[in-house]
C-alpha positions as CSV (number, residue, x, y, z in Angstrom):
1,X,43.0,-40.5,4.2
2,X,43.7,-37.1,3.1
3,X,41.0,-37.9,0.0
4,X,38.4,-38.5,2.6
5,X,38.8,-35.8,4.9
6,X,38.2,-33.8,2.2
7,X,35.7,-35.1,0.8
8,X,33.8,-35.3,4.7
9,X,34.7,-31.6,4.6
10,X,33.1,-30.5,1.4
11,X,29.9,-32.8,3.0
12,X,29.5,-30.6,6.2
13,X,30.0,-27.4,4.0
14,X,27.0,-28.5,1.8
15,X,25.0,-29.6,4.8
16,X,25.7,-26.1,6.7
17,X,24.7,-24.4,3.4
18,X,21.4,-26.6,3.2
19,X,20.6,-25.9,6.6
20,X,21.2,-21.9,6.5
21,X,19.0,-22.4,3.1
22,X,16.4,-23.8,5.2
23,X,16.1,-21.3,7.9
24,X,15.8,-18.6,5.4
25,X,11.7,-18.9,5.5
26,X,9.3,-16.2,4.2
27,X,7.8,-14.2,6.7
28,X,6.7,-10.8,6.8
29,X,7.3,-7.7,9.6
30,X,5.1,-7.4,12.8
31,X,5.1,-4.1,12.5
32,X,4.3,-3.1,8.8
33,X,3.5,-6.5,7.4
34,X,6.3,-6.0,4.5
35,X,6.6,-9.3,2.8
36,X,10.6,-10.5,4.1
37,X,12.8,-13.5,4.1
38,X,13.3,-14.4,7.8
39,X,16.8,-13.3,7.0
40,X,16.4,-9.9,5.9
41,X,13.8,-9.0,8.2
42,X,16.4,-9.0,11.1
43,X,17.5,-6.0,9.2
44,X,14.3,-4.8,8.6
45,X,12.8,-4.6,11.7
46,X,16.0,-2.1,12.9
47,X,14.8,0.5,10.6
48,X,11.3,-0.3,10.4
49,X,9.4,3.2,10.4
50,X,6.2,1.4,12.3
51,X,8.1,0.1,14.9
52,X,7.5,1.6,18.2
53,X,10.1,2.8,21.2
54,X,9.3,4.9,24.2
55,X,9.9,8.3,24.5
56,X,12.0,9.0,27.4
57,X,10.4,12.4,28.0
58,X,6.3,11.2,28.3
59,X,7.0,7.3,28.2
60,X,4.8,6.9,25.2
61,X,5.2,4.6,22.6
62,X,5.9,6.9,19.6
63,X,6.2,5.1,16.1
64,X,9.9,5.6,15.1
65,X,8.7,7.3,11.5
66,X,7.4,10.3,13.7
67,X,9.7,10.1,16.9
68,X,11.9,13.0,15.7
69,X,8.8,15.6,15.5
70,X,7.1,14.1,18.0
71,X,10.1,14.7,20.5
72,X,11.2,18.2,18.9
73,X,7.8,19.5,19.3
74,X,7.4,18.6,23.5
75,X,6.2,15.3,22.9
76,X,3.2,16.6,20.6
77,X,0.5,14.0,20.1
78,X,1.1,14.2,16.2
79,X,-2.5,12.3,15.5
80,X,-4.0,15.7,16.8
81,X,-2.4,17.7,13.3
């Protein structure tokens, strides 16, 4: 009995592993289009420089490579420069 617990064990440890292989898909990022793996690109879009967030001072949606200059300059519309 032992035997076959075991051996039902190692069977859902492959199947879990041949699932989480299967949900690892290639996609890319909505905001810069980088080719990804559906796994990393839950990484990726955390840092993403393209992605977007509101600036609390002017509510604009700033992209997060320029937010720092956009907010240390008074919320400067930075496609004027």
């Amino acid at each position: 009995m032992t035997e076959e617990s075991n051996i039902t064990r190692g069977s859902t440890r492959h199947n879990v592993t041949q699932m989480t292989k299967a949900e690892n898909y290639s996609t890319t990022c909505p905001f810069c289009e980088e080719p990804l793996t559906s796994f990393s690109k839950r990484d990726h879009v955390l840092i993403c420089g393209r992605k977007t967030d509101e600036c609390p001072r002017c509510r604009t949606f700033v992209s997060r490579a320029v937010f720092g200059r956009h907010y240390a300059n008074d919320c400067a519309n930075l496609d004027e420069y």
